[in-house]
Backbone as JSON, one array per atom type, in Angstrom:
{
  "sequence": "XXXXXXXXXXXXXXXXXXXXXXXXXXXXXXXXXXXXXXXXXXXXXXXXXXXXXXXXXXXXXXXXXXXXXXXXXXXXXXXXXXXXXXXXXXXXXXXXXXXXXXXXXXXXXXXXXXXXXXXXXXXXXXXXXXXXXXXXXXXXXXXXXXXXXXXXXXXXXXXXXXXXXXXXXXXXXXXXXXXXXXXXXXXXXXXXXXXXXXXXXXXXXXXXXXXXXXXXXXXXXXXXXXXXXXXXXXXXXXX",
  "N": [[-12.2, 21.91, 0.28], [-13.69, 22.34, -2.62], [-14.83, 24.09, -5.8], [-17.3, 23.4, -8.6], [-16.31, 25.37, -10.44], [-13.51, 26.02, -9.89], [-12.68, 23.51, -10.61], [-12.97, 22.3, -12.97], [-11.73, 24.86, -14.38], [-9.01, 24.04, -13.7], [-8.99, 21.65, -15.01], [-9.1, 22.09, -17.56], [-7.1, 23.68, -17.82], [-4.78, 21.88, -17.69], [-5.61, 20.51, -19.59], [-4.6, 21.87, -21.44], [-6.57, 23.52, -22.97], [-7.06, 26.15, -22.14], [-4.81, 28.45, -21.29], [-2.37, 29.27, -18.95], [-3.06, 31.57, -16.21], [-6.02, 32.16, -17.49], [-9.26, 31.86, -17.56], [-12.05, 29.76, -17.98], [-14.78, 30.21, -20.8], [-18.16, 31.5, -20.4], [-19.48, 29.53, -22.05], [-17.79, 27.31, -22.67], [-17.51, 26.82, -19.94], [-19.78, 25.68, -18.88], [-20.52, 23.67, -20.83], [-18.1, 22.18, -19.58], [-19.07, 21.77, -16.57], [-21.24, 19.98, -17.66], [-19.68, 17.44, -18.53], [-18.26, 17.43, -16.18], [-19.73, 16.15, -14.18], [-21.2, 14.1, -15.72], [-18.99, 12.61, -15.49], [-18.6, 12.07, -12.75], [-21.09, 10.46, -12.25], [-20.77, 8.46, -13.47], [-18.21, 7.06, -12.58], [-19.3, 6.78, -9.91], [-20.81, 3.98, -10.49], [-18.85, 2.67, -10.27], [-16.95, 0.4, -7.66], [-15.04, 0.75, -6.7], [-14.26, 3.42, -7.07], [-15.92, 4.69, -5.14], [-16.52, 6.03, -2.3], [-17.17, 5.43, 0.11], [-19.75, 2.78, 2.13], [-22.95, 3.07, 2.57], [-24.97, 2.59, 5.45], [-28.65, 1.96, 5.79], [-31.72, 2.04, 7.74], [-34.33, 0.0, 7.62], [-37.53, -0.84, 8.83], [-40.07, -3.3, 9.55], [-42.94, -4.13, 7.82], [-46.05, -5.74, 9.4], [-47.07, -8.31, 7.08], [-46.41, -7.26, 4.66], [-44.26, -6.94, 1.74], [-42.76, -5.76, -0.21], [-40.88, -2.82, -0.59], [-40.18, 0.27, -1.37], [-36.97, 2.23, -1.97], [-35.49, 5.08, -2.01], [-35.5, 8.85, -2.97], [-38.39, 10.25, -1.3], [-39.29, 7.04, -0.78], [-40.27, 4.42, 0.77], [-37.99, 3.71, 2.08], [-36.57, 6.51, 2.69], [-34.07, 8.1, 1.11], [-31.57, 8.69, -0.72], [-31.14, 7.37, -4.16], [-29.46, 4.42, -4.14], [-27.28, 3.27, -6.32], [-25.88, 0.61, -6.12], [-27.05, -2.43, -4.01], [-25.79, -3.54, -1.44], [-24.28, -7.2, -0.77], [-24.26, -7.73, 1.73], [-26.38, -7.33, 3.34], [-28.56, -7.46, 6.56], [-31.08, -9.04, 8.71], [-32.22, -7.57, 12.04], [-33.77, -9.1, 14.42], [-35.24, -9.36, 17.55], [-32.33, -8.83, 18.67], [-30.66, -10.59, 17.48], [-28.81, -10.93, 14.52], [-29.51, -11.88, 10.92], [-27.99, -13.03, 8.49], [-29.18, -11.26, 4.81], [-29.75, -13.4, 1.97], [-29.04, -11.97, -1.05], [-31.23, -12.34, -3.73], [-31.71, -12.89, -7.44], [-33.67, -12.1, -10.59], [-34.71, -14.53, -11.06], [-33.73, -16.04, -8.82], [-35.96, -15.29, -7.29], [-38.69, -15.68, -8.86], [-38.15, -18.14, -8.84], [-39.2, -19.03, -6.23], [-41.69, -21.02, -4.69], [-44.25, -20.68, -2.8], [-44.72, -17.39, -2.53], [-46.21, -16.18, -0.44], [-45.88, -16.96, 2.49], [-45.3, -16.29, 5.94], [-42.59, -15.18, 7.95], [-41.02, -14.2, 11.28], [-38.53, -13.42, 10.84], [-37.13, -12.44, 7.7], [-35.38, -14.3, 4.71], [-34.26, -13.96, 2.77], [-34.02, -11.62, -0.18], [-34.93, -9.75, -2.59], [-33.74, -7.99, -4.78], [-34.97, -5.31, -7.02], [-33.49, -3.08, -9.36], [-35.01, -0.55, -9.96], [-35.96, 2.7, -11.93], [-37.59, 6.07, -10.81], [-37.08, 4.76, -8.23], [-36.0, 1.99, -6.07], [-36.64, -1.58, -5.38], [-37.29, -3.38, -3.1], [-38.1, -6.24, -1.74], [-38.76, -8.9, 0.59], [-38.73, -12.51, 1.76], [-38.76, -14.99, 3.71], [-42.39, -13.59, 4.07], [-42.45, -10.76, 6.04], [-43.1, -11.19, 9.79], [-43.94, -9.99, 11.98], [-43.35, -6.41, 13.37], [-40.94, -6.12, 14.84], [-39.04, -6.54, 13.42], [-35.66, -5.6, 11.78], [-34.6, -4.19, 8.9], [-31.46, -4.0, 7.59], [-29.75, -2.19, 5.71], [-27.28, -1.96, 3.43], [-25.78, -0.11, 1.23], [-24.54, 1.38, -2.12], [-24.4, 4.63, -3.13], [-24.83, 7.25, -5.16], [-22.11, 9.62, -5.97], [-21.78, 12.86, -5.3], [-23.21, 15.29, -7.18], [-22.41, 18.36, -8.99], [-24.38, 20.87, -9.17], [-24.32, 23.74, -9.36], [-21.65, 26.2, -11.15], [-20.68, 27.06, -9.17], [-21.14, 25.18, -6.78], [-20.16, 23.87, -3.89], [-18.29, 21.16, -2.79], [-17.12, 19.1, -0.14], [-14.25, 17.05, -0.48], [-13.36, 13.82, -0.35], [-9.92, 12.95, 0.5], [-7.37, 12.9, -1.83], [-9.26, 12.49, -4.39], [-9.94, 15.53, -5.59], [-7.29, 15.79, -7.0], [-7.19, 13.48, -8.47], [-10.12, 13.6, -9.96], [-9.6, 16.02, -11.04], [-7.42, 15.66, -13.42], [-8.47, 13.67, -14.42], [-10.41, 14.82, -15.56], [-9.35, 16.45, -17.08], [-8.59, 14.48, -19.22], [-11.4, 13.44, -19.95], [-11.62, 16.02, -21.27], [-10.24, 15.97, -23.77], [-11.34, 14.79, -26.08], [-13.04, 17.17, -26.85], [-12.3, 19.57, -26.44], [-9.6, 19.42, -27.54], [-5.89, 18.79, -27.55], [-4.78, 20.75, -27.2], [-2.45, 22.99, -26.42], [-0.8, 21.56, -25.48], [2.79, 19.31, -25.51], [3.12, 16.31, -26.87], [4.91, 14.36, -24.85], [4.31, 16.23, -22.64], [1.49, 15.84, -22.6], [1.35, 13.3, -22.2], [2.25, 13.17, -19.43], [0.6, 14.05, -18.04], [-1.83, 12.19, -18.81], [-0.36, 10.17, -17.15], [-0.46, 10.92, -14.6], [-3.25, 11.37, -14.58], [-3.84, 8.28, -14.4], [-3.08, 7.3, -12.3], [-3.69, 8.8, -9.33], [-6.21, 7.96, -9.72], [-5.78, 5.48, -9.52], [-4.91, 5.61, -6.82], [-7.19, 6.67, -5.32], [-8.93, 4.32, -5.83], [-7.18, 1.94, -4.38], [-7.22, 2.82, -2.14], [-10.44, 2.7, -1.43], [-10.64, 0.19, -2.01], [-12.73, -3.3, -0.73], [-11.5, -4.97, 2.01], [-10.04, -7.96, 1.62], [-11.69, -11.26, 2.63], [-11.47, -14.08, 3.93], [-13.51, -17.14, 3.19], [-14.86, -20.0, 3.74], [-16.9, -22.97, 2.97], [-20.08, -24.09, 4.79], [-20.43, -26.61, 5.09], [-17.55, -27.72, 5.27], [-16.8, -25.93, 7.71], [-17.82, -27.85, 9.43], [-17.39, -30.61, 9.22], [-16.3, -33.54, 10.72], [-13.64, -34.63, 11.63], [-10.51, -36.82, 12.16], [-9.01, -36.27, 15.67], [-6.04, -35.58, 17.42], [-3.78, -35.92, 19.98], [-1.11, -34.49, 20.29], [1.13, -35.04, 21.89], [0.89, -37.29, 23.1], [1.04, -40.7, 23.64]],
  "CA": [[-13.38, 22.43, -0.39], [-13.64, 22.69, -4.26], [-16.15, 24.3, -6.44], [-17.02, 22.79, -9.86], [-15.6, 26.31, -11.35], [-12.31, 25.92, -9.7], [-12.03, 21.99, -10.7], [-13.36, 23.16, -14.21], [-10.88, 25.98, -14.67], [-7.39, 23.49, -13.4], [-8.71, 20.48, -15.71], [-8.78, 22.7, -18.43], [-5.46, 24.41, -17.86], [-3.75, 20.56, -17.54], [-5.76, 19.41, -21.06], [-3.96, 22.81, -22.42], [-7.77, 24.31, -23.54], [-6.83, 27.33, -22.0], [-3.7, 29.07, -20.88], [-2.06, 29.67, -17.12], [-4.29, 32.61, -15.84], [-7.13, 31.9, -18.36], [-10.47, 31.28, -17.63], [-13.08, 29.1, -19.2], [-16.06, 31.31, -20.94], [-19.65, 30.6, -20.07], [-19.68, 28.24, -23.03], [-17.55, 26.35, -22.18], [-17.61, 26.58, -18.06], [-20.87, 25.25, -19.18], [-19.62, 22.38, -21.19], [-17.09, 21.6, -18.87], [-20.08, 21.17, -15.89], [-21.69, 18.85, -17.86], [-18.63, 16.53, -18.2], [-17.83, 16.99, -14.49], [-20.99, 15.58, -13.66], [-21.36, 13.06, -16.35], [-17.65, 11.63, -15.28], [-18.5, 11.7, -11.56], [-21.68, 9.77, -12.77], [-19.69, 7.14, -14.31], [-17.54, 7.02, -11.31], [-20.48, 5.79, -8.86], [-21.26, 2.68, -10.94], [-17.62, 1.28, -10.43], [-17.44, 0.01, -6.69], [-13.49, 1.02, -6.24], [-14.53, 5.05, -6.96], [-17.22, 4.77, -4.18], [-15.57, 6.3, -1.16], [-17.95, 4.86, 1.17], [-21.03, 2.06, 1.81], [-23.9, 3.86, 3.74], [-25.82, 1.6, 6.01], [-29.87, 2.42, 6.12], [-32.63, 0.88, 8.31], [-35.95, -0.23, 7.41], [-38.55, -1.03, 9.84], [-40.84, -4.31, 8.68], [-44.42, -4.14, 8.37], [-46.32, -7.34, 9.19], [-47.93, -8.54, 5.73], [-45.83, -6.42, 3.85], [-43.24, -7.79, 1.63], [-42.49, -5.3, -0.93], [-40.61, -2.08, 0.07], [-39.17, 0.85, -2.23], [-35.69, 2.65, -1.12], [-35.06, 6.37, -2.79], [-36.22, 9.79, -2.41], [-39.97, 9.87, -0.83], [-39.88, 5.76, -0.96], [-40.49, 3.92, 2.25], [-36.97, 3.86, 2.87], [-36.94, 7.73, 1.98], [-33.02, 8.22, 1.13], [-30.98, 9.25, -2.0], [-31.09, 5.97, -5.09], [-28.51, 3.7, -4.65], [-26.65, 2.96, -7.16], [-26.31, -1.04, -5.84], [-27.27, -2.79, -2.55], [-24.45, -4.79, -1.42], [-24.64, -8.79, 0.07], [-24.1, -7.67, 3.52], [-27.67, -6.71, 4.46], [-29.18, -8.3, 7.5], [-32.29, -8.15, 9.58], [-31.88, -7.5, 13.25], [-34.46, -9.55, 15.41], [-34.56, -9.48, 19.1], [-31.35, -8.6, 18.66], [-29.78, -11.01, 16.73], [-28.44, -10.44, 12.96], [-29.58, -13.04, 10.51], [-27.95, -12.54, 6.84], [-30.32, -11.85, 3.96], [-29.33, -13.59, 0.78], [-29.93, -11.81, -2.14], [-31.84, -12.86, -4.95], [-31.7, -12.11, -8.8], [-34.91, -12.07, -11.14], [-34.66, -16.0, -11.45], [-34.06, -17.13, -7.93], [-37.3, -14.83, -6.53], [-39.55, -16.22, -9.65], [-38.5, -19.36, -8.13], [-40.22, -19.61, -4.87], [-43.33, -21.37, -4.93], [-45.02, -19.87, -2.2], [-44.64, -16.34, -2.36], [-46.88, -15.6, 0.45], [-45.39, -17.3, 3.57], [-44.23, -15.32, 6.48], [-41.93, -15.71, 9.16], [-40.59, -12.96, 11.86], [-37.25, -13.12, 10.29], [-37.0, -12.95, 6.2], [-33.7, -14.91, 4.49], [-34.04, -13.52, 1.77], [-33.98, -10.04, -0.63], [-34.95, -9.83, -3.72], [-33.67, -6.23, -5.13], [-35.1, -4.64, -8.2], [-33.0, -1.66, -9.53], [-35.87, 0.54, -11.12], [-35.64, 3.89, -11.09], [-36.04, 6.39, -10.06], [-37.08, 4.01, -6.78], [-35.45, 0.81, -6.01], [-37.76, -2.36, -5.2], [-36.89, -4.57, -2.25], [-38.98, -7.82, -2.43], [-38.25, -9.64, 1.37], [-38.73, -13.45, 2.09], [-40.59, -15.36, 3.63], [-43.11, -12.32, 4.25], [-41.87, -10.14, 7.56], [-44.62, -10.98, 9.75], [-43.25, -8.86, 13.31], [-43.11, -4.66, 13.39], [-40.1, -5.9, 15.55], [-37.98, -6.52, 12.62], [-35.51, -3.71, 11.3], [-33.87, -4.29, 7.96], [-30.08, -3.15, 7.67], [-29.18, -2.18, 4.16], [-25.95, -1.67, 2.91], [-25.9, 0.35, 0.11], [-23.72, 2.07, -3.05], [-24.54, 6.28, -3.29], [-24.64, 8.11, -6.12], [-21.52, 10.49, -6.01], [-22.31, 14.04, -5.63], [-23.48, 16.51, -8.55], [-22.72, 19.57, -9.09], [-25.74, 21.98, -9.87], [-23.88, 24.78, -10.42], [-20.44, 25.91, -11.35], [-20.48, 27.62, -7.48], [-21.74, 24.46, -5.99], [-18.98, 23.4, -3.37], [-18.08, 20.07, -2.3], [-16.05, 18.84, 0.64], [-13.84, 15.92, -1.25], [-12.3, 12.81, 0.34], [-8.7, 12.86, 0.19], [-7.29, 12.24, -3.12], [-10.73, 12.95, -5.02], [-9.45, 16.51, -5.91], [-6.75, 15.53, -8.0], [-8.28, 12.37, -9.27], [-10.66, 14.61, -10.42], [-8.86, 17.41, -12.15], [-6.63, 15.05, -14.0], [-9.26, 12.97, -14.93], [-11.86, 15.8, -16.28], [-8.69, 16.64, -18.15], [-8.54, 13.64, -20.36], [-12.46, 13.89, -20.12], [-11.77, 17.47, -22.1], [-9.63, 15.53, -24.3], [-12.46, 14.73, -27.77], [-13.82, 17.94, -27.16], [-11.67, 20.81, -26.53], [-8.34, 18.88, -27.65], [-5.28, 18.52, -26.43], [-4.48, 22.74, -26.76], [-0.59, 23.84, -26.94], [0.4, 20.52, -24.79], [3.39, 18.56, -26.49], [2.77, 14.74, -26.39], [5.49, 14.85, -23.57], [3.5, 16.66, -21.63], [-0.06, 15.34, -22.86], [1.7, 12.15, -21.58], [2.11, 13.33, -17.69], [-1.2, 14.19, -17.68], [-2.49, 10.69, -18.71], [-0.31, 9.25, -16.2], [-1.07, 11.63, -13.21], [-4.86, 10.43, -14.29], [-4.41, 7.47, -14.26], [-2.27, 7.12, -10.75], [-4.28, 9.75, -8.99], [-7.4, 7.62, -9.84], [-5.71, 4.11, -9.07], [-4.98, 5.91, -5.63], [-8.53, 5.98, -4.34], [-9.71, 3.12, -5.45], [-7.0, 0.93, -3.8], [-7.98, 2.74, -0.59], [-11.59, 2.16, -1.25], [-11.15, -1.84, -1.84], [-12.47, -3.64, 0.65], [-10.19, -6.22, 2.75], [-10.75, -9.33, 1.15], [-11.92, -12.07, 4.09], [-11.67, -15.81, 3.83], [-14.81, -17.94, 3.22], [-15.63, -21.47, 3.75], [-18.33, -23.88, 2.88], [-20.31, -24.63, 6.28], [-19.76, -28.4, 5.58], [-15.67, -27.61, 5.86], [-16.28, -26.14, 8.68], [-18.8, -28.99, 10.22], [-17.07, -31.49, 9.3], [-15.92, -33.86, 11.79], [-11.98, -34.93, 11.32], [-10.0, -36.95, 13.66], [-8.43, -35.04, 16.62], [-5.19, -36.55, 18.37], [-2.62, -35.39, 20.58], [0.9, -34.82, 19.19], [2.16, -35.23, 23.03], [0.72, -38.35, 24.11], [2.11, -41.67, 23.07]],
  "C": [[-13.01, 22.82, -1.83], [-14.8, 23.18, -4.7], [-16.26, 23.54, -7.85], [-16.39, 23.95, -10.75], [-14.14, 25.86, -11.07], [-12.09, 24.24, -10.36], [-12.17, 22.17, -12.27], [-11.9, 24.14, -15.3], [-9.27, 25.12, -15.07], [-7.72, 22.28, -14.51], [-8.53, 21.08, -17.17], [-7.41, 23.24, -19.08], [-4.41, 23.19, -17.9], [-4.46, 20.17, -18.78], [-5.2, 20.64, -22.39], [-5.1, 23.7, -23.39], [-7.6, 25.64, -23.38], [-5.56, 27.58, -21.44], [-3.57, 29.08, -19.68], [-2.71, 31.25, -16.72], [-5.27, 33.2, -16.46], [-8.22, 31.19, -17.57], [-11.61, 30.68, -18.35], [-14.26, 30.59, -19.34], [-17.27, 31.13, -20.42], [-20.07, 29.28, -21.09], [-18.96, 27.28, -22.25], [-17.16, 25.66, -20.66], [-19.08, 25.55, -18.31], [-21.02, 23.78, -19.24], [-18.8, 21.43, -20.0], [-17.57, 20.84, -17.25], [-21.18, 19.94, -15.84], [-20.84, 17.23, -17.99], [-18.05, 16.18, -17.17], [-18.67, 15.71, -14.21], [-21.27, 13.94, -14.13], [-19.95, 11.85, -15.87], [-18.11, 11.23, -13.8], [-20.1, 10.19, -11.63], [-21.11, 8.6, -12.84], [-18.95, 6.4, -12.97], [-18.63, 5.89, -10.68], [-21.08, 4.42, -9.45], [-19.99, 1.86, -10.8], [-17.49, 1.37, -8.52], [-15.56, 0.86, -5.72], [-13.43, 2.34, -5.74], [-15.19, 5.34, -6.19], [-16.71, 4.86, -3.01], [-15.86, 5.54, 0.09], [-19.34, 3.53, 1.25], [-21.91, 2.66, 3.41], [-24.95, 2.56, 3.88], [-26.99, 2.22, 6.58], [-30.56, 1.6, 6.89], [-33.84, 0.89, 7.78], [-36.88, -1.05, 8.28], [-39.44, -1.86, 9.32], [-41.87, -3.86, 8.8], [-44.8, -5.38, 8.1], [-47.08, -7.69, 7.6], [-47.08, -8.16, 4.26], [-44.16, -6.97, 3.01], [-42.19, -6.8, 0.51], [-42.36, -4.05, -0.34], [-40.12, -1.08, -0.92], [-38.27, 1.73, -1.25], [-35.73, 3.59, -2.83], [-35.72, 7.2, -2.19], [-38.06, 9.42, -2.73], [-40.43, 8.59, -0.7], [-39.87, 5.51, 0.48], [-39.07, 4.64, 3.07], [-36.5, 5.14, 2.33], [-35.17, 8.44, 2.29], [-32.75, 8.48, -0.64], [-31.06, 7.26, -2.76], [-29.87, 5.94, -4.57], [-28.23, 3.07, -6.1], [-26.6, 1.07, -7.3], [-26.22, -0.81, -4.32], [-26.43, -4.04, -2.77], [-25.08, -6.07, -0.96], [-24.98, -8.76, 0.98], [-25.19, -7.24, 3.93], [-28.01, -7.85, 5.61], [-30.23, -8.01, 8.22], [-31.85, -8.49, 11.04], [-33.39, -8.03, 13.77], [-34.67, -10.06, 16.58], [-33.15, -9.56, 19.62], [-30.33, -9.51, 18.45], [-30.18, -10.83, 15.11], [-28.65, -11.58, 12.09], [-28.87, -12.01, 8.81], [-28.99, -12.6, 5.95], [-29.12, -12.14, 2.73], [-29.84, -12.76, -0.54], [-30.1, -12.46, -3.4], [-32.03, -12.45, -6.25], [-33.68, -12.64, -9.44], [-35.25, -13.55, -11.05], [-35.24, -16.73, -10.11], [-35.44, -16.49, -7.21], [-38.47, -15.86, -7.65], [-39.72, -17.64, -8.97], [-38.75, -20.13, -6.63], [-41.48, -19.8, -5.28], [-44.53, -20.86, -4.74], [-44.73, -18.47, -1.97], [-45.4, -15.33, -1.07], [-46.26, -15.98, 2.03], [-44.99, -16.7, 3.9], [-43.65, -15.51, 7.5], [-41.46, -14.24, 9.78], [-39.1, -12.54, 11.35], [-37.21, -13.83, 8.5], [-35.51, -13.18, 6.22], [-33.42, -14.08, 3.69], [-34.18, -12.39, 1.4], [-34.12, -10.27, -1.93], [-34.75, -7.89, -4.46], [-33.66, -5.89, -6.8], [-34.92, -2.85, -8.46], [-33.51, -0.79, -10.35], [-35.66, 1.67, -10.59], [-36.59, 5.17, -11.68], [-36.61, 5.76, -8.69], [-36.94, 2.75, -7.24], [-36.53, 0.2, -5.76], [-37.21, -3.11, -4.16], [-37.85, -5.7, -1.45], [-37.94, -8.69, -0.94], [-38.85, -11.45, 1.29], [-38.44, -14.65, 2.74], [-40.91, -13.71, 4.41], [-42.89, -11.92, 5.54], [-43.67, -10.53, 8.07], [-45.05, -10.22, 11.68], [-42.5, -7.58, 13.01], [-41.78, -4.6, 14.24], [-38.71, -6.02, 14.77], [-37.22, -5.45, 11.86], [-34.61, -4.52, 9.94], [-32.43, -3.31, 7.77], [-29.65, -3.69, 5.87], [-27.97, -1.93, 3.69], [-26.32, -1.18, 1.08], [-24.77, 1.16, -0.97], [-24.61, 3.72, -3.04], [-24.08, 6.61, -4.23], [-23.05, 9.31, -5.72], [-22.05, 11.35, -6.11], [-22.36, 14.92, -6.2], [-23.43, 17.5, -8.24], [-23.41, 20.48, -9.73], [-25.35, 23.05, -10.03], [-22.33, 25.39, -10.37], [-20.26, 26.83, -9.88], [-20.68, 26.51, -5.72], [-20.3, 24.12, -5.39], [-18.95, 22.53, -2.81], [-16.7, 19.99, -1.43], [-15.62, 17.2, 0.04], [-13.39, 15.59, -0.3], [-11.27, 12.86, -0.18], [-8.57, 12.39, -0.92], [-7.97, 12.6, -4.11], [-10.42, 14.44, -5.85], [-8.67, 16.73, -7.24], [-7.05, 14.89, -8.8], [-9.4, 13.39, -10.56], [-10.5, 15.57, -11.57], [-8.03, 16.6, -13.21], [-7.67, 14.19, -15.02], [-10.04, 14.13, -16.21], [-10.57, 16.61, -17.65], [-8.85, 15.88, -19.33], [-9.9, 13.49, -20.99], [-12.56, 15.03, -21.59], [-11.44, 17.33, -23.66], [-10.58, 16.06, -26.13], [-12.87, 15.72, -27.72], [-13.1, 19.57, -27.0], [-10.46, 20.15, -27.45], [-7.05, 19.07, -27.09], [-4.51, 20.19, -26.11], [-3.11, 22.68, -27.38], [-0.03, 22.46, -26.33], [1.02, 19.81, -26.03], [2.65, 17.42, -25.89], [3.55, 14.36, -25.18], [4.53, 14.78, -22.69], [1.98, 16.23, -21.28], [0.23, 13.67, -21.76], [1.47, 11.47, -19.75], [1.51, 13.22, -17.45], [-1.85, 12.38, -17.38], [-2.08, 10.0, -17.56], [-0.2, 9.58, -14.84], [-2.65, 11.02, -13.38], [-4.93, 9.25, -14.03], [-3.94, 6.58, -12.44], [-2.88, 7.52, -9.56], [-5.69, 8.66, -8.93], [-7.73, 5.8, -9.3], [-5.48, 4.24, -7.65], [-5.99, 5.62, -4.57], [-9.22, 5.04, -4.59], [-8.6, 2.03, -4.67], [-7.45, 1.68, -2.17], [-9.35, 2.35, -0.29], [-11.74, 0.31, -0.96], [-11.04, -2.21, -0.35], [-11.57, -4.86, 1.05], [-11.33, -7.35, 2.25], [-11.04, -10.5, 2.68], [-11.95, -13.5, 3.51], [-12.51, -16.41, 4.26], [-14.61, -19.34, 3.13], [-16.8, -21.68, 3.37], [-18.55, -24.13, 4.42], [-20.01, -25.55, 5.97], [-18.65, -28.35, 5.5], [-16.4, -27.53, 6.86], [-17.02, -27.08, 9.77], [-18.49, -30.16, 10.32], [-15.99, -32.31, 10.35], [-14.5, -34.7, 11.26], [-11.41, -35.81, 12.96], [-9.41, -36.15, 14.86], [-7.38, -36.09, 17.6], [-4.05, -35.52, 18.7], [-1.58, -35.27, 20.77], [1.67, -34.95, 20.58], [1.63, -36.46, 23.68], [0.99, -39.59, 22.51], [1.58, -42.47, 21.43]]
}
């Protein structure tokens, strides 16, 4: 458990702003809340810093093709940040992949109205503050559930008492980081370059930490025609 005062206080004391049993003032505890925030910000748009991918459901309606995902939207959850590849819809209990689609390849369906009980497709528009999710061909069975895979905002701290339970690592990452963060704006204090040095490379070690645990396991893809294709087949024990 951390608060943003305590993470506040130690990135400070490692960018040399303040002294060893010095506290920030309200100015700059202040300051130093808005740079938490703004860094953890930052954070959630790179895919490595993203501790986790939260998987939502959405429930089809027949006719219905257009869906929003955020707070109070259909799918009534926190903005994602991005919606990964891996969504799928579950129907009668099998998983079909949806492909998603950018501004281009949705424009280019003809028929926009067609519907089938299982959509292929996803078309995801990242407005905000609610997402857009644009299925195809049009769901046209209440028996269909949409499985989203999604990116999460990292969590803000609203005030310098607010306390977060961090994932391993995250802590330091963190403090090291919000140091160099402090860097253009407090400067670097009493540290020698030496020491200014450690710092940088505790941030930057500390920070390459959780993202190699975040990456995901890469998997090996084929083209279906590899694997459809028909090859001879002979038997290395007969004559």
């Amino acid at each position: 458990m951390a608060t943003a005062f305590s993470l506040i206080t130690r990135a400070m004391r490692l960018s040399g702003a303040i002294g060893s049993g010095e506290a920030p003032d309200d100015d700059e505890s202040a300051d130093g809340l808005d740079a938490l925030n703004t860094m953890l910000e930052s954070w959630s748009i790179e895919r490595l810093s993203v501790p986790y991918i939260v998987e939502e459901t959405l429930t089809m309606v027949p006719s219905t093709s257009a869906y929003t995902m955020g707070s109070s939207g259909d799918l009534n959850t926190d903005r994602p940040t991005r919606v990964e590849d891996s969504c799928f819809i579950r129907y009668a209990d099998i998983d079909t992949p949806l492909t998603l689609l950018n501004y281009e390849g949705y424009a280019a369906i003809v028929d926009k109205t067609t519907q089938s009980n299982v959509p292929e497709y996803l078309f995801v528009d990242m407005r905000n503050p609610l997402v857009y999710l644009t299925f195809w061909p049009v769901p046209s069975s209440a028996s269909a559930v949409a499985h989203i895979f999604s990116w999460k905002q990292l969590q803000q701290f609203s005030a310098l008492t607010t306390v977060l339970a961090l994932a391993p690592g995250y802590k330091r990452a963190i403090e090291y980081n919000l140091a160099i963060e402090y860097d253009p704006e407090f400067g670097e204090g009493g540290l020698t370059p030496q020491m200014w040095d450690k710092v940088n490379r505790i941030a930057v070690r500390s920070l390459a930490n959780i993202q190699r645990i975040n990456a995901p396991s890469p998997i090996m893809r084929s083209e279906a025609g590899v694997l459809t294709r028909r090859r001879p087949v002979g038997n290395i024990y007969s004559g």
